[in-house]
C-alpha positions as CSV (number, residue, x, y, z in Angstrom):
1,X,94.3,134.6,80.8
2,X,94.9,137.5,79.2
3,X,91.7,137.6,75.8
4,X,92.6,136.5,72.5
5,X,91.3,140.0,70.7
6,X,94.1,141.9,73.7
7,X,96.8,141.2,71.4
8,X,98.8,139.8,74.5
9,X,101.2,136.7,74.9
10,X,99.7,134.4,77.2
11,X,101.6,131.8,78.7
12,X,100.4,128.5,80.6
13,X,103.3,126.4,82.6
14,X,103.1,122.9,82.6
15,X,105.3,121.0,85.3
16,X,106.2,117.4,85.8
17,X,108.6,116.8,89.5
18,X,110.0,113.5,89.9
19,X,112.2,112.4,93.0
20,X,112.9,109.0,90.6
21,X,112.4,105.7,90.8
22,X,115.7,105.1,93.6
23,X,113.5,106.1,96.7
24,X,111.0,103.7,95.3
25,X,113.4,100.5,94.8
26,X,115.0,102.0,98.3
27,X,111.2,101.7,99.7
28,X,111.0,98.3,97.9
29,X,114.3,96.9,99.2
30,X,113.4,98.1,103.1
31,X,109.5,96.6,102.9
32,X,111.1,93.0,102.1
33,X,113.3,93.4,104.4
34,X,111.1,94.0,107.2
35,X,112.5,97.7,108.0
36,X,108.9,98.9,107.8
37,X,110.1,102.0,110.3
38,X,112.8,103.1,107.7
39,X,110.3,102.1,104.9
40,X,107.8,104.3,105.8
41,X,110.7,107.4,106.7
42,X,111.9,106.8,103.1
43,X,108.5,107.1,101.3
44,X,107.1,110.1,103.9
45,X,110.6,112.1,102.7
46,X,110.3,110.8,99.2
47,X,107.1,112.5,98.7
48,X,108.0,115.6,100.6
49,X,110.4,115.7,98.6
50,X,109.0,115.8,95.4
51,X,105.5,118.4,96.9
52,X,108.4,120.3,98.0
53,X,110.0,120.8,94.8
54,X,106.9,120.9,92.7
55,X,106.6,124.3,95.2
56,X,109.8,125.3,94.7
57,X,109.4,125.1,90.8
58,X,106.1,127.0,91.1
59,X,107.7,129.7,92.5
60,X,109.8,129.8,90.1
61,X,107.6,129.9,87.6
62,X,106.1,133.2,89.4
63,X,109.2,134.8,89.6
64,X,109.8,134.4,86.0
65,X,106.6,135.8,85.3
66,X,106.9,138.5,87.4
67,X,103.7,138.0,89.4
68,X,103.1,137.7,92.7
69,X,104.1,135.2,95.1
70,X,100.2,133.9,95.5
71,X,99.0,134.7,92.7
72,X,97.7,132.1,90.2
73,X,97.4,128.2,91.1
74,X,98.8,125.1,90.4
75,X,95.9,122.4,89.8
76,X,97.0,118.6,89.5
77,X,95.5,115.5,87.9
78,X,93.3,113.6,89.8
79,X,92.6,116.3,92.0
80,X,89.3,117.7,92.4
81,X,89.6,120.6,89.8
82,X,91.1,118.3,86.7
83,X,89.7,114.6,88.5
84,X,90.6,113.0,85.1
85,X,94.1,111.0,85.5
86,X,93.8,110.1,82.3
87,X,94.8,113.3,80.9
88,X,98.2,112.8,82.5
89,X,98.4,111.1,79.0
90,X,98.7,114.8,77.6
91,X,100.7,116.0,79.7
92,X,103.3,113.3,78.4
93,X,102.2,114.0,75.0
94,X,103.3,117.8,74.9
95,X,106.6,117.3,77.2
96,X,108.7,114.4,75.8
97,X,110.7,114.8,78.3
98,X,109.4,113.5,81.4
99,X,109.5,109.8,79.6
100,X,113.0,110.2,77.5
101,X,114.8,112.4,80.7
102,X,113.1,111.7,83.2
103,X,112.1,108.1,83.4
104,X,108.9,108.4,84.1
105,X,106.4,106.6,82.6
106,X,101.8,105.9,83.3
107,X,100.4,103.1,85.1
108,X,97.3,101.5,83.7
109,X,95.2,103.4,85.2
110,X,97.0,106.6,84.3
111,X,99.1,106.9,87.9
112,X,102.5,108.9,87.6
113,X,105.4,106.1,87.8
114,X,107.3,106.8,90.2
115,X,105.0,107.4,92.7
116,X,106.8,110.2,94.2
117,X,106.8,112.4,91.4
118,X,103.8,115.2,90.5
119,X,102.1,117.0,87.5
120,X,100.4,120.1,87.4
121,X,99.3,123.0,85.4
122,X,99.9,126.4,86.4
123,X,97.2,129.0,86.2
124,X,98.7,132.4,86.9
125,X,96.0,134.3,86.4
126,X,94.9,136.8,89.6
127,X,91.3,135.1,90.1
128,X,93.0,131.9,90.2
129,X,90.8,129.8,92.9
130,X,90.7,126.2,93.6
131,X,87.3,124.8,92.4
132,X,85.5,120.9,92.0
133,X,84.7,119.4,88.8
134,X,81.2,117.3,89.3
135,X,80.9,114.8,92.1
136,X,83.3,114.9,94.8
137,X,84.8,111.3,95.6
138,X,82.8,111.2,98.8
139,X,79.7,112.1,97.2
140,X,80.2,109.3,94.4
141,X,80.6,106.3,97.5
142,X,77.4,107.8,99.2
143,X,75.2,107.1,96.2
């Protein structure tokens, strides 16, 4: 980011992808059913779906900036480099939107509703890197 005494506009991207609920209540519908084959194809293509277009709308967001096509990252709650779900709470705090258009709304425990949907920041900065924050979930179960 660019410093505060550089004068500069600086710019951070928020992004929330949702494929909707409908390929959940389709996923729903087919696992009572007993279609656990087409189940299982519907929630694999579901979440492609939405990874795909949270990509997609990255890329975007780089073209738009005018930066590279790798440069920067996109980190995601619950993720090792922002492990806190609960800050999804934020997210929906400073982007109306994803409830009031979108539909989506936060488990109890701070899980995107529906499932196949995705939030993320986006660092566009060129020494971007994927990094941890504290223990990894492995490390915690080993203690």
């Amino acid at each position: 980011f660019a410093p505060v005494e550089s004068g500069k506009l600086d710019v951070v991207a928020l992004q929330v992808v949702t494929v909707g609920l409908e390929a959940t209540e389709r996923f729903d519908k087919l696992q009572a059913a007993g279609d656990y084959s087409e189940a299982y194809f519907t929630h694999g293509l579901a979440v492609q779906t939405a990874e795909a277009t949270a990509d997609y709308l990255h890329n975007h967001i780089r073209r738009e900036l005018g930066i590279g096509a790798d440069q920067g990252k996109r980190y995601s709650w619950g993720y090792p480099a922002i492990p806190e779900l609960e800050d999804h709470r934020k997210v929906f705090e400073l982007l109306p939107a994803v409830e009031t258009e979108l539909g989506m709304t936060l488990s109890s425990a701070y899980q995107l509703i529906p499932e196949q949907s995705t939030a993320a920041i986006i660092v566009h900065h060129p020494q971007a890197k994927y990094y941890s924050v504290g223990e990894s979930r492995v490390e915690q179960l080993m203690r």
